[in-house]
SELOKOL-487603 format. One record per atom (N, C-alpha, C): residue number from 1; y, x, z. Coordinates in steps of 0.05 Angstrom, whole numbers, plus 5000, padded with zeros to 4 digits. Layout:
<recs>
- i|yy|xx|zz
- NUM|Y|X|Z
...
</recs>
This chain:
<recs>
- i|yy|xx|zz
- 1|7414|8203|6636
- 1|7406|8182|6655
- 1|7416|8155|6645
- 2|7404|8136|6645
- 2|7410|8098|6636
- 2|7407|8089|6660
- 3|7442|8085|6671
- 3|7443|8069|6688
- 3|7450|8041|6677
- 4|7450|8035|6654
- 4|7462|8007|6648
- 4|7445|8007|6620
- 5|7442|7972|6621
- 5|7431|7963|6595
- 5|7451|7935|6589
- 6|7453|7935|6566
- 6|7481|7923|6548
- 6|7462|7895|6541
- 7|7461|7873|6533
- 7|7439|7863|6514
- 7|7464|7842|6496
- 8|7456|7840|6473
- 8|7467|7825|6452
- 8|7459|7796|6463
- 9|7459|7777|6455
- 9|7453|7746|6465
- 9|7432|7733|6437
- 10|7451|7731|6422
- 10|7437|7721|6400
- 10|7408|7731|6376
- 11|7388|7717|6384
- 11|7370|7734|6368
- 11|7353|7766|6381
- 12|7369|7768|6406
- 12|7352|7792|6419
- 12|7346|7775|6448
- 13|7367|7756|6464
- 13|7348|7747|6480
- 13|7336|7715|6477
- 14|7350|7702|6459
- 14|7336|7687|6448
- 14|7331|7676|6415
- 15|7311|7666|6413
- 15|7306|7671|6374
- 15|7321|7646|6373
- 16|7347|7652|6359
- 16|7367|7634|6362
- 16|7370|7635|6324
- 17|7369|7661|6314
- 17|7380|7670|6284
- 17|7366|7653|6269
- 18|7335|7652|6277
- 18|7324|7630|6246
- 18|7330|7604|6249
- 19|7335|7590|6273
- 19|7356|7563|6274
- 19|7387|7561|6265
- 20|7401|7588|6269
- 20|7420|7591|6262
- 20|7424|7590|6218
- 21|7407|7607|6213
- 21|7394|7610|6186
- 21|7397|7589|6176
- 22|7375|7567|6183
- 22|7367|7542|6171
- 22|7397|7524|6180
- 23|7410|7522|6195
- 23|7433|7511|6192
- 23|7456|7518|6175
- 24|7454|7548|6172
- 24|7475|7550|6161
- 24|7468|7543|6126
- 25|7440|7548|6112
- 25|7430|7540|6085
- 25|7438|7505|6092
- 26|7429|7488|6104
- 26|7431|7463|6110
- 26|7464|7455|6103
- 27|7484|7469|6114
- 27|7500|7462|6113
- 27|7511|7467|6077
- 28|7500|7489|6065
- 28|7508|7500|6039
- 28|7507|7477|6023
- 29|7472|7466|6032
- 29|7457|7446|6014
- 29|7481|7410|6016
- 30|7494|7408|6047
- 30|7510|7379|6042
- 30|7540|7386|6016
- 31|7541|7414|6017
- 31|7572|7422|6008
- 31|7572|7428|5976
- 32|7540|7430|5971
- 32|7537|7428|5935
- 32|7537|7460|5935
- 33|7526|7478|5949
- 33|7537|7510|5940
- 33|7506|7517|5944
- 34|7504|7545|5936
- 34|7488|7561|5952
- 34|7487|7585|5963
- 35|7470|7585|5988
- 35|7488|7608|6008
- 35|7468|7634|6009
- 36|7468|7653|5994
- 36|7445|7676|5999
- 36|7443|7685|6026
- 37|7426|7700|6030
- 37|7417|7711|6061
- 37|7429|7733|6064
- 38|7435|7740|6043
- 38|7456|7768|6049
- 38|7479|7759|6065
- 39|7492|7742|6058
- 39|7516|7734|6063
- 39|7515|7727|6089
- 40|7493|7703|6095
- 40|7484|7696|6125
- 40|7487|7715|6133
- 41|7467|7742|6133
- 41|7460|7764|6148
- 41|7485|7773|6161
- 42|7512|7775|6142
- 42|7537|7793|6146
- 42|7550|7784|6163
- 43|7538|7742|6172
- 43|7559|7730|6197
- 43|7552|7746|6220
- 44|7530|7759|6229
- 44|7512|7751|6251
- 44|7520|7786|6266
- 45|7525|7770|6294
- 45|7541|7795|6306
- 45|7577|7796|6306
- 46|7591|7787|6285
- 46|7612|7790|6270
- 46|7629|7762|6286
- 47|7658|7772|6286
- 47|7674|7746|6298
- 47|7677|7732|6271
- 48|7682|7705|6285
- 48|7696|7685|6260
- 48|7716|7701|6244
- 49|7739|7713|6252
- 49|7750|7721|6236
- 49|7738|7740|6209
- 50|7717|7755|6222
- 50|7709|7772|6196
- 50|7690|7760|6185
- 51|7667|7735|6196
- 51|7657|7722|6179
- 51|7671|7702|6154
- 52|7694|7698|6162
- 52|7706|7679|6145
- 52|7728|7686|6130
- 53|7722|7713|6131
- 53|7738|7725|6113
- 53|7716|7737|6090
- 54|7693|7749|6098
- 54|7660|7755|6082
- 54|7659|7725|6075
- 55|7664|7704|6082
- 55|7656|7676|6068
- 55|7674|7665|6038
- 56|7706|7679|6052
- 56|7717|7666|6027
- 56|7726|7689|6008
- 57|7715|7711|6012
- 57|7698|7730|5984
- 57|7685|7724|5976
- 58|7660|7712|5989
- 58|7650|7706|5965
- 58|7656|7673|5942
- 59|7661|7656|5963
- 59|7667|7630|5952
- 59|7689|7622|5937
- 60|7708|7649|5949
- 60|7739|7640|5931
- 60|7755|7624|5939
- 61|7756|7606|5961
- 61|7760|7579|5964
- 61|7745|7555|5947
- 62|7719|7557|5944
- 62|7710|7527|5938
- 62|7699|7518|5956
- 63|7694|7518|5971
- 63|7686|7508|5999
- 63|7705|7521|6030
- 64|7705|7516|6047
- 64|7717|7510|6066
- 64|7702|7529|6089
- 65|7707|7549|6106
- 65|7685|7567|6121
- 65|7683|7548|6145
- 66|7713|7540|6156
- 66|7703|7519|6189
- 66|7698|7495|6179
- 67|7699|7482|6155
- 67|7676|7459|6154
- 67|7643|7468|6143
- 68|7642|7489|6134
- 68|7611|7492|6136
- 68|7599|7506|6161
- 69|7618|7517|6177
- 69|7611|7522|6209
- 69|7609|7488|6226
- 70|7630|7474|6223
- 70|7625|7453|6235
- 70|7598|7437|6224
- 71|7585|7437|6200
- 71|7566|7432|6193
- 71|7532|7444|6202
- 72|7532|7469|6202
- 72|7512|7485|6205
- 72|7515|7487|6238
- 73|7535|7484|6262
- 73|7531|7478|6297
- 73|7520|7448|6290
- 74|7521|7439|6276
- 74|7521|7412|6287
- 74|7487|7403|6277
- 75|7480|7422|6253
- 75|7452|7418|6249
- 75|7436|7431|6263
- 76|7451|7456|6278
- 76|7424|7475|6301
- 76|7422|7449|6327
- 77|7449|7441|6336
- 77|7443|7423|6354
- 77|7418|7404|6364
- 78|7407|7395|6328
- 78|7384|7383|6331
- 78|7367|7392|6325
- 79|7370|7422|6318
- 79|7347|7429|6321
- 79|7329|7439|6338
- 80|7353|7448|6358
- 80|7353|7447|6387
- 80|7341|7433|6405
- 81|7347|7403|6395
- 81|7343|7376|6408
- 81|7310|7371|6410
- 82|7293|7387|6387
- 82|7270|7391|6387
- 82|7259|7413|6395
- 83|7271|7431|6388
- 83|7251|7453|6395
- 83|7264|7466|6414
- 84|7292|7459|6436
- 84|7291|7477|6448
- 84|7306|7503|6438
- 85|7306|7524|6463
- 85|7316|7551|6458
- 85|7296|7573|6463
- 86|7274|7579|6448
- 86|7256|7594|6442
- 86|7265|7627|6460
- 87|7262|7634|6484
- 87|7259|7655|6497
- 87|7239|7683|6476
- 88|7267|7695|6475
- 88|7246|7722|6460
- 88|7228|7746|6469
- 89|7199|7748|6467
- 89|7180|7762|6475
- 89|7190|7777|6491
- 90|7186|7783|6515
- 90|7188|7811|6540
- 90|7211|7800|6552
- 91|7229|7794|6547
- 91|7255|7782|6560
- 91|7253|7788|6591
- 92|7239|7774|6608
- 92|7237|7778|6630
- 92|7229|7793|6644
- 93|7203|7811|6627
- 93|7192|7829|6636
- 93|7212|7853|6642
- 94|7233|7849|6619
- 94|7251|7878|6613
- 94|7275|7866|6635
- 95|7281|7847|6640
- 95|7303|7837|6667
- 95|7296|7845|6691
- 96|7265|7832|6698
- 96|7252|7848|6724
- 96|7250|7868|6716
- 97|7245|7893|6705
- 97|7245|7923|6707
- 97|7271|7930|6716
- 98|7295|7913|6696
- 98|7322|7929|6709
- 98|7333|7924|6737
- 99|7324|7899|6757
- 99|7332|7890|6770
- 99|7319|7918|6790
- 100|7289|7917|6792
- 100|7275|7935|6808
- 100|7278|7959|6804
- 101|7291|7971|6787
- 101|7308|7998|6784
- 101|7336|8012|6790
- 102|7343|7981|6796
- 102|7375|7987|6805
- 102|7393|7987|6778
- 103|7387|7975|6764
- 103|7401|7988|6730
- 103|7421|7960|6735
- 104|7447|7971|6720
- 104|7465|7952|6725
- 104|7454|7938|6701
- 105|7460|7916|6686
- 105|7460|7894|6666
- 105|7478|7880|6662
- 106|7481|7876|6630
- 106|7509|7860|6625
- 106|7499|7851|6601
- 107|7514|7829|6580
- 107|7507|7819|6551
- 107|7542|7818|6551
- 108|7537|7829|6525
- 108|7558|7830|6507
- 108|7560|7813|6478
- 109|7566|7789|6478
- 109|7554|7777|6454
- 109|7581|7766|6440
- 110|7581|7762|6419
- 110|7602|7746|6400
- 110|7603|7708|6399
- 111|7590|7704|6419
- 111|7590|7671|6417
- 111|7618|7669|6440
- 112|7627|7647|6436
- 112|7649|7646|6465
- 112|7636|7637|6477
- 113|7655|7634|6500
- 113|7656|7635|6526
- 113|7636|7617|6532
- 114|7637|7588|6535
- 114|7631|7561|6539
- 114|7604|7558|6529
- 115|7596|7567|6493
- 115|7576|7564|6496
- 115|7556|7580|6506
- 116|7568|7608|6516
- 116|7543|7631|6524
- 116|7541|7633|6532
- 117|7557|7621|6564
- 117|7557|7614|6590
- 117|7529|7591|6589
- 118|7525|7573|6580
- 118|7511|7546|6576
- 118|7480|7560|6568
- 119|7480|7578|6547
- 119|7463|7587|6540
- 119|7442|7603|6563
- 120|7461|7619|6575
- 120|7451|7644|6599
- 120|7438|7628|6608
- 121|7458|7605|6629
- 121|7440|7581|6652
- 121|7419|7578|6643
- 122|7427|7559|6612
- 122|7391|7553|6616
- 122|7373|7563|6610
- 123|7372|7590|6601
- 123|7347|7608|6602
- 123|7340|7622|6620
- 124|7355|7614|6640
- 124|7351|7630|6669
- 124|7362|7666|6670
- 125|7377|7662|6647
- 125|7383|7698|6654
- 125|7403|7700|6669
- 126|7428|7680|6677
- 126|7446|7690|6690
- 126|7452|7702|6717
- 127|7426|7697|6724
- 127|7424|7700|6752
- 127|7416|7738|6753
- 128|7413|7747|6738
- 128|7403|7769|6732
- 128|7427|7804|6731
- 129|7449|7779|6712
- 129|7474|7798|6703
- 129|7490|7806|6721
- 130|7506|7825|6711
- 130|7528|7833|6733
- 130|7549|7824|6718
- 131|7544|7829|6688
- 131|7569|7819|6675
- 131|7572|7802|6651
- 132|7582|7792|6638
- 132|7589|7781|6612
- 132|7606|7787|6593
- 133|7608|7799|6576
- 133|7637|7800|6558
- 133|7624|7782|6534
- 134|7652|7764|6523
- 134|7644|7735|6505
- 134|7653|7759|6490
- 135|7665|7744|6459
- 135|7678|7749|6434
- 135|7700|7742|6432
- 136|7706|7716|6445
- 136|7737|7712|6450
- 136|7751|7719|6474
- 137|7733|7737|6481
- 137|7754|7759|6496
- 137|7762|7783|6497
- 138|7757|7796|6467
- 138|7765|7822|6461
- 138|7783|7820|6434
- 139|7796|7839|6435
- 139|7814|7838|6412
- 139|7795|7840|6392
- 140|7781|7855|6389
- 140|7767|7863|6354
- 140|7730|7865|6352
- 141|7722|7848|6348
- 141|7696|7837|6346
- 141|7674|7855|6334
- 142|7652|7854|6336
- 142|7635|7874|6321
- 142|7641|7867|6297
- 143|7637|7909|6281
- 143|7621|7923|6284
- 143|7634|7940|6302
- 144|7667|7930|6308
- 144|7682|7950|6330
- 144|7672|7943|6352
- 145|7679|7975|6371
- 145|7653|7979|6397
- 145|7677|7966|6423
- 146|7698|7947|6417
- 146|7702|7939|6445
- 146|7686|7921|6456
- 147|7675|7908|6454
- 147|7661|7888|6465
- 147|7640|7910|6484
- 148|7620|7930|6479
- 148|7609|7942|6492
- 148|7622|7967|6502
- 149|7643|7973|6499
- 149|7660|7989|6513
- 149|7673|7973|6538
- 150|7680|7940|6530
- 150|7691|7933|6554
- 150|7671|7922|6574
- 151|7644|7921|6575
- 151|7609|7911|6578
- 151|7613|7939|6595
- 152|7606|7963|6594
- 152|7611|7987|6605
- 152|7624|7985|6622
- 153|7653|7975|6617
- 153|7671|7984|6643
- 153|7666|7968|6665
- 154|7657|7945|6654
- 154|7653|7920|6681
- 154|7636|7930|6694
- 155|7610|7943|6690
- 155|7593|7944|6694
- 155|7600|7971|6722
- 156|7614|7989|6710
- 156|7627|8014|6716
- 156|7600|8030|6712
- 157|7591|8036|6694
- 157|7575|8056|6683
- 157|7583|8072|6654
- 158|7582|8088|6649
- 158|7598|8103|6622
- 158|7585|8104|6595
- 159|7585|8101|6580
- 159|7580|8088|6561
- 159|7560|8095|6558
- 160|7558|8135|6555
- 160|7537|8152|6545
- 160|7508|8147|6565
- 161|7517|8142|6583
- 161|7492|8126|6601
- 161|7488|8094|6595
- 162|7493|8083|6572
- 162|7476|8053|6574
- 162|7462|8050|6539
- 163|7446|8036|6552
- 163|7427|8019|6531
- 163|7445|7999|6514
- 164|7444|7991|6486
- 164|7457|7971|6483
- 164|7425|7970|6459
- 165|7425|7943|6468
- 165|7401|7924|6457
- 165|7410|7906|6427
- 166|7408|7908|6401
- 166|7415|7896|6388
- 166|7391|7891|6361
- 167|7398|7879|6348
- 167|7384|7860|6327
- 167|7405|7854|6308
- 168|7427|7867|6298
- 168|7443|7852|6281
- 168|7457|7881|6266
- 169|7463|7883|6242
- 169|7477|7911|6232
- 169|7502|7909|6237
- 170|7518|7889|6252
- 170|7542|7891|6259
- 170|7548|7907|6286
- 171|7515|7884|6302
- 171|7519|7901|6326
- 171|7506|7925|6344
- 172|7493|7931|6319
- 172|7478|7972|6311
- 172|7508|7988|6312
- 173|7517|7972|6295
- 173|7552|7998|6288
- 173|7568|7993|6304
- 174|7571|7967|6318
- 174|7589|7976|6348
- 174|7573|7995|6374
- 175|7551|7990|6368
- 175|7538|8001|6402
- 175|7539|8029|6394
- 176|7533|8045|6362
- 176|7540|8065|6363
- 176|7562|8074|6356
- 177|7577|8068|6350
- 177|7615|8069|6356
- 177|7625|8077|6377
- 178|7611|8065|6403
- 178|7611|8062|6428
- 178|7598|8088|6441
- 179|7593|8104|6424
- 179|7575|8123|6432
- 179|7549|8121|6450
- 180|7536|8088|6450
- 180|7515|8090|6469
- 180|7490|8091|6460
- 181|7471|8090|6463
- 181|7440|8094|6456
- 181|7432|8073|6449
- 182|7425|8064|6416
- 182|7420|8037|6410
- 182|7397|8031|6412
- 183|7381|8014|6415
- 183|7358|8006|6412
- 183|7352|7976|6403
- 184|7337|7982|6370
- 184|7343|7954|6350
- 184|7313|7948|6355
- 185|7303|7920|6359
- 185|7294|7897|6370
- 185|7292|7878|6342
- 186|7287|7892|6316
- 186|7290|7864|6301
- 186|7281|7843|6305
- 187|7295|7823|6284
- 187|7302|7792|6289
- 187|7298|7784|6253
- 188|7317|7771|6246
- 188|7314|7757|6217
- 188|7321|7782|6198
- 189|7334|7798|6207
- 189|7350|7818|6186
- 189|7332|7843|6184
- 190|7327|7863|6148
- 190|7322|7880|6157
- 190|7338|7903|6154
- 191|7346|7931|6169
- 191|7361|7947|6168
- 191|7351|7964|6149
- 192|7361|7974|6136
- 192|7352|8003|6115
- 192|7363|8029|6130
- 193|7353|8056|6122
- 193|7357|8079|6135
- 193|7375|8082|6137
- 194|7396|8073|6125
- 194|7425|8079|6142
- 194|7432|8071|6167
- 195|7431|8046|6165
- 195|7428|8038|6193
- 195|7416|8043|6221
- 196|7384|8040|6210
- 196|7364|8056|6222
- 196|7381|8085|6241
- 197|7392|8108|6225
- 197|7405|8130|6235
- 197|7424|8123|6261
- 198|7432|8107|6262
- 198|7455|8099|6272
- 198|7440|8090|6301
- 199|7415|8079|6303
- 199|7393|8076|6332
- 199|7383|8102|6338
- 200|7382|8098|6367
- 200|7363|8113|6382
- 200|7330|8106|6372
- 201|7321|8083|6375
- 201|7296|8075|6368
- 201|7291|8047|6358
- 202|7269|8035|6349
- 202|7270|8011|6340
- 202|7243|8003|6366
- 203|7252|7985|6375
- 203|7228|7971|6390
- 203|7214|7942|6379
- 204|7190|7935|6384
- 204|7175|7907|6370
- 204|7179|7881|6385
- 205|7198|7889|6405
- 205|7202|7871|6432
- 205|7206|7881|6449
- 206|7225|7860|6469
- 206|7232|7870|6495
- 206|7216|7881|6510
- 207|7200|7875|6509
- 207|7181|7887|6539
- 207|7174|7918|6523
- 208|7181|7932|6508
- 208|7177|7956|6494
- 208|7195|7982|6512
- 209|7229|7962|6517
- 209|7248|7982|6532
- 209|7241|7985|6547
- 210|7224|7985|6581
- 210|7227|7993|6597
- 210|7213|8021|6590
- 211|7195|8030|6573
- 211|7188|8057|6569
- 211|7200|8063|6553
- 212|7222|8052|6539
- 212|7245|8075|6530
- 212|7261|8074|6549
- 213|7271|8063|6573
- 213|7291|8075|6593
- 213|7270|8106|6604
- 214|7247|8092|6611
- 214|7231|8115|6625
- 214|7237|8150|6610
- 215|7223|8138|6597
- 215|7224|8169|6573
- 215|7251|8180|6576
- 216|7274|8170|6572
- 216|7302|8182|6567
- 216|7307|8191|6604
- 217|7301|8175|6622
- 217|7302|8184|6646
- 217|7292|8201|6658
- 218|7265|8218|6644
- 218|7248|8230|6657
- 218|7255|8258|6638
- 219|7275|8254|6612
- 219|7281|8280|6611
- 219|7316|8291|6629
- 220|7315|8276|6640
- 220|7341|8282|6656
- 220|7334|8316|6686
</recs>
């Protein structure tokens, strides 16, 4: 039975990653380097600390990881300033299903506090949640499963009963760490079969889960 659905923030409920992308190349391009997508790929999901530790592997120290973070926030900002925060397909559809089901809901995301708080408001999801867990409020950041282990408890649903919604290979290997039922939603990144193993299913968009809650509920 899925009494709870988990959702990542970034890139699953809003297409945040290809702004994030282009900022973070933007920032490569003022600092004289260049930044492969692999490397991008490895921030996403992941706390500062383990991105900027994957940053200065590869760079060595010739560049600086929180001045090309302060560089690449400060270029999504405007890109923001234009386009906005792009709502990702089904989003609401899959909020109203959980609301009219009774299903608890929570996001578990790696942005802090301040800005994911900011984020929720204005896309109208906060009104929706029961809970929030940031990134700077767990000891150990994806691909480790506290962040959706502690998403669970708030929620008070057990793990093996929730959905965790993700788009990122960091945060595929915490949700199943966590022992819960993943369901990947890609975004910018693509997973190979290893990863793949590690989901319950891959959906084309939100509005896809409410017949994967169904299905898993109706073999109960």
């Amino acid at each position: 039975m899925i009494r709870g659905v988990i959702f990542d923030m970034d890139g699953v409920m809003i297409d945040s990653e290809r702004q994030s992308n282009e900022g973070w190349l933007w920032a490569a391009e003022q600092l004289g380097v260049e930044m492969p997508m692999w490397l991008i790929d490895s921030f996403k999901g992941a706390p500062n600390t383990l991105s900027c530790q994957f940053f200065d592997n590869y760079y060595h120290g010739k560049i600086d990881y929180w001045e090309a973070r302060k560089l690449r926030t400060e270029h999504i900002y405007k890109i923001r300033e234009k386009e906005g925060l792009p709502i990702k397909k089904g989003l609401f559809e899959l909020l109203d299903y959980i609301r009219e089901n009774g299903i608890k809901c929570a996001v578990a995301t790696s942005t802090r506090r301040e800005s994911a708080e900011k984020t929720l408001h204005t896309i109208g999801a906060w009104e929706y949640l029961d809970n929030v867990v940031y990134g700077d409020s767990v000891e150990h950041g994806k691909p480790e499963p506290d962040i959706f282990l502690a998403a669970a408890d708030r929620i008070g649903v057990p793990p093996q009963e929730c959905i965790v919604i993700e788009d990122s290979i960091n945060g595929i290997k915490a949700g199943h760490a966590a022992g819960m039922k993943v369901v990947h939603v890609p975004d910018t990144i693509q997973i190979d079969d290893t990863i793949r193993a590690l989901t319950y299913c891959v959906c084309e968009h939100l509005g896809e889960v409410p017949d994967v809650i169904e299905k898993l509920n109706a073999q109960v």
